[in-house]
Residue, then its C-alpha position, 0 to 999 in steps of 0.5 A: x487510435x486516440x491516446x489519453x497517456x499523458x505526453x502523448x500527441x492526442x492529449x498535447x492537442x486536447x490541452x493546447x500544448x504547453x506539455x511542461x505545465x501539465x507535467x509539473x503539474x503531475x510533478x508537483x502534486x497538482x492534482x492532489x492538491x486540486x483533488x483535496x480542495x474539490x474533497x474539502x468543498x463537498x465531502x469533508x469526512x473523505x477529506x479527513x479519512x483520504x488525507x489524514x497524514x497530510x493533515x496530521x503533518x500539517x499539509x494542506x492543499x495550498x502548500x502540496x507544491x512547495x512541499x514537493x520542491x523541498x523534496x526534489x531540493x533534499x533529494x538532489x543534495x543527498x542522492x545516496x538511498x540510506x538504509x534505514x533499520x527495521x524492527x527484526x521479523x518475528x519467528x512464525x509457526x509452521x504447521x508442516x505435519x509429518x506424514x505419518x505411516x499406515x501404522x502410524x495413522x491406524x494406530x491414531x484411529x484406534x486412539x481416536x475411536x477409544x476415547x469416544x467410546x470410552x473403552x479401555x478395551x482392545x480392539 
């Protein structure tokens, strides 16, 4: 059975070993970075659409790496998650009707009935 996970043996044996390369790859953003370069040679529009937070950040295909190892450098400095504050939810509308009693929904159809003929009579 052939395995395409990486770190696995078939793959290590496809790409000639050196399993530390290809996960710092990953780790690093390597493929991102080579995917941006591959959109910014064919396909600028994608590029802008795809990518239009790291550009607006100024991020480009060349400093995705060192972006990355200022993260894990922050991240080991300061472990502890920090709870950020978020905006209070708003209240939404509940539609749960009541369920009404054959009185009740007799009485309803009456109504109903009443105002489309437009009589004022009984029934």
């Amino acid at each position: 059975m052939h395995s395409n996970l990486l770190g696995s043996k078939d793959h290590l044996q496809v790409q000639n070993g050196a399993p530390y390369k290809i996960h710092s790859n990953y780790i690093y953003g390597g493929h991102v970075s080579n995917y941006m370069k591959l959109l910014g040679e064919y396909e600028p529009e994608k590029l802008q659409t795809l990518f239009s937070a790291y550009i607006k950040k100024g991020v480009e295909a060349e400093s995705i790496e060192e972006m990355y190892k200022k993260v894990h450098a922050a991240i080991r400095a300061e472990p502890n998650h920090k709870k950020t504050e978020k905006p209070a939810t708003k209240e939404h509308k509940r539609y749960d009707l009541k369920k009404l009693t054959y009185e009740e929904r007799k009485n309803k159809l009456i109504e109903r009935v009443k105002a489309l003929n437009g009589a004022s009579g009984d029934w």
